[in-house]
Structure formats: structure tokens, C-alpha cells
N, C-alpha and C positions, 0 to 999 in steps of 0.2 A: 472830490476825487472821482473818477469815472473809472469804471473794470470792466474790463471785457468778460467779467464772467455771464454764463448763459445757463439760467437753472434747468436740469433735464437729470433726465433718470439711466442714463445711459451705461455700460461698463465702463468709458470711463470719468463720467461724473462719479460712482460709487469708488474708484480706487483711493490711497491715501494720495496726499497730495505728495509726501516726501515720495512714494511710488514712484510717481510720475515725473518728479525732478531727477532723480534718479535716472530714472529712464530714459528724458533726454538727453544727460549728459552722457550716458553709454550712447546714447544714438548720434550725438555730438560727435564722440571721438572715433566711434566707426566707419561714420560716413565723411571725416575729414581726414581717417589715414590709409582708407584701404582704398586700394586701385579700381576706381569702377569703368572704366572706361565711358561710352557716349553712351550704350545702352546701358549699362548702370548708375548713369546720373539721372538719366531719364525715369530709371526704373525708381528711382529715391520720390523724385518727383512725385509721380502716380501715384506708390504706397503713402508718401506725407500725404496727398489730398483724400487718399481714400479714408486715413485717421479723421481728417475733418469730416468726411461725412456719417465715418463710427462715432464722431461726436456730437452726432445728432441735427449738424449746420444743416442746411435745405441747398438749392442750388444756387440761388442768389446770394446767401450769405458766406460761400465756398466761391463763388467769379466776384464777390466785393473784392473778399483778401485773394485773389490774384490781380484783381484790377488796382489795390493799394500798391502790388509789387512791379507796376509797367516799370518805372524809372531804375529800378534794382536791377533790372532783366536788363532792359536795354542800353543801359551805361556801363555795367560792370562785364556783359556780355562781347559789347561794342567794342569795350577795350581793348580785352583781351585777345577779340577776333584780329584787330587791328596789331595789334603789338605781341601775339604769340603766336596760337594760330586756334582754327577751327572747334579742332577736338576740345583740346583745354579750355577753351570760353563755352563750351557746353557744358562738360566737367563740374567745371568749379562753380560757374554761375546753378547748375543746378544740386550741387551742394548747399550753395548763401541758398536760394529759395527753398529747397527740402527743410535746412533748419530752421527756420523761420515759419516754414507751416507748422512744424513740428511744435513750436514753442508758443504758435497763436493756440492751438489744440491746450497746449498743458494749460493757459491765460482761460480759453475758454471754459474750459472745466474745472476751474480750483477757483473756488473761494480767497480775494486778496488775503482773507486775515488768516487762512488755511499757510496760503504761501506763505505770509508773513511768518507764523510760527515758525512751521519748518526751515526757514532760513536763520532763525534765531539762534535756535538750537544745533543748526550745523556752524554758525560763527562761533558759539560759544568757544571750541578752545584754543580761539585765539586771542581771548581777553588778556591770557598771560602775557601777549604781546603789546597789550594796548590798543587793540580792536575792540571798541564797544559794539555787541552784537546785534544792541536792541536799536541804535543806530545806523549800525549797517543798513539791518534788511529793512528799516525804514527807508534808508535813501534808495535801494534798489526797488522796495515797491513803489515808493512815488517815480521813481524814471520809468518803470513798465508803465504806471498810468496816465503819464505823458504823454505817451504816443497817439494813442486815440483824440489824447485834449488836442497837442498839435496839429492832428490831420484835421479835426474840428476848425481850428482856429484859420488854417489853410482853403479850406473850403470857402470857410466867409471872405476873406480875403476876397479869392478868386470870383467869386458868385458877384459880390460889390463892385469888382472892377471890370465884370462882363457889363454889369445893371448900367456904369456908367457909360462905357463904349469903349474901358481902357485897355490895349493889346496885351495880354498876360507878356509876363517876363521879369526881369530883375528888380524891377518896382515891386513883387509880391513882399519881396524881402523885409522891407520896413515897416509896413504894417504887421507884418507876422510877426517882427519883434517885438514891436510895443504890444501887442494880445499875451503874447508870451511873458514879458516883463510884468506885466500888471496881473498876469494870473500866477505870476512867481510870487508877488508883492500877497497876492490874497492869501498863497497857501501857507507863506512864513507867518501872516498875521493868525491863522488857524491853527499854525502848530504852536505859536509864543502863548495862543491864550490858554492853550489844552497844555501849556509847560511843557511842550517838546522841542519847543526852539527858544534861542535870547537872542 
């Protein structure tokens, strides 16, 4: 399993990790109910990137994760420009990337098995419902450490089908699934032997 954690010494590698969960999700619900207009999406934007670099990333590791995010920006941006208007496709689109830097920040600085507790113990009361906790935040940490395997997996894809001469495009598709499928196959066979899956 891959984690984007990055060990450093920084304010907030030392915070708790519930901290910081915490704290996104007040930053989650502020920056998706209060009226910011263009220069206040903007201004979301800037302050998320300046956390990344309070989190110690360098400058190439801060234009990776905006280069991760071209196809975010330019399709959910595109839309909106096209089908609302101007202002609100700056708006919103820089809401989806604010949290999203916001949340690579919490990833990079927390320890998976840090998150993982902390998410444990916030399911817990809702076993009473039949939500098993220790389940849960299993499945949501393995979807967080998806994303990097996927972008991985996309890479080769793409990289093998320059190598050969073949024009990127909807052909990426099928190869990305079978990487994908086979590394679903390995992770279930890892957790059946450690007895966390049948």
C-alpha cells in the first residue's frame, strides 16, 4: 500500500492527526458555504498552497500536485464557464482545488496508521447501527492510498504507449483497468492472509 506521507519536523507534521482531520472538515464546510466571490476563491487557493509549503513540500513537489490537478481545473472549470457563467466556474472550481490541496496537506503530514486510528474511534458510535469501525476506516484508508497507486498505474500506461507510437486517448482505459483489477486481486489476497478479508 503506498502513503503519501512525507516525514519532517514541521508544525504540522507535530499536530495530532485527529487535529487536522478536524480541521479540514471546518475548512471543508467553510469554504463550501460562505460566499467568496472570485477573489475569494482565489484567495482559498493561494492560502491551501501556502499550507503545502508550511508542510515543508519544496517547489516541485507543490507544481507536481497542481500538475496532478490540470484535468480538475480544466473540465469542471470548462463546464461551468460554458453552462453558468464566468464567476461561478472560478468560485467553485477553486473551492474542488482549495480542498483538495487542503486534504493532500492533512495525507502528507499524518501517518496512514495515525489516520487510521483516528477514524476508528470517530466510527465507533455507530456500531450501534451496525457500522463496523475497524472496517470502515480500513476501506477509506485503502481509497486514500489508491490514488497515488492509480496515478502510478496511469503513468505506465501512458509512458508504454508513447514508447510504442500509440496516440494517448480512450485506449488508456483498458490497460488501466486490468493494473487496477490485478492490484485489487493482490490487495484482497493480503488482507485474506492477515485475516482481514474472506
Amino acid at each position: 500500500m503506498i502513503s503519501l506521507f512525507r516525514p519532517g519536523n514541521t508544525v504540522l507534521h507535530r499536530l495530532p492527526a485527529g487535529v487536522k482531520l478536524c480541521g479540514l472538515i471546518v475548512a471543508a464546510l467553510a469554504i463550501s458555504l460562505a460566499p467568496l466571490g472570485v477573489g475569494g476563491g482565489l484567495g482559498v487557493v493561494f492560502a491551501a498552497t501556502a499550507v503545502l509549503f508550511l508542510a515543508g513540500l519544496g517547489v516541485r513537489e507543490v507544481a507536481g500536485a497542481w500538475w496532478r490537478l490540470r484535468w480538475v481545473i480544466l473540465l469542471l472549470c470548462g463546464a461551468l464557464w460554458v453552462f453558468v457563467d464566468a464567476s461561478t466556474a472560478v468560485q467553485n472550481t477553486s473551492r474542488v482545488v482549495g480542498l483538495i490541496l487542503l486534504a493532500e496537506t492533512v495525507t502528507r503530514t499524518t501517518r496512514m496508521g495515525d489516520l487510521l486510528d483516528v477514524m476508528e474511534r470517530s466510527l465507533r458510535p455507530f456500531r450501534r447501527v451496525g457500522v463496523n469501525p475497524e472496517t470502515a476506516a480500513l476501506t477509506i484508508s485503502l481509497t486514500i492510498a489508491m490514488v497515488p497507486v492509480l496515478a502510478g498505474f496511469l503513468r505506465q500506461v501512458r509512458e508504454a504507449q508513447h514508447a510504442r507510437g500509440v496516440r494517448l486517448g480512450p485506449r488508456v482505459a483498458l490497460p488501466l483497468l486490468v493494473l487496477a483489477m490485478r492490484h485489487a486481486d493482490d490487495v484482497g489476497d493480503a488482507l485474506a492472509a492477515r485475516g482481514l478479508a474472506r
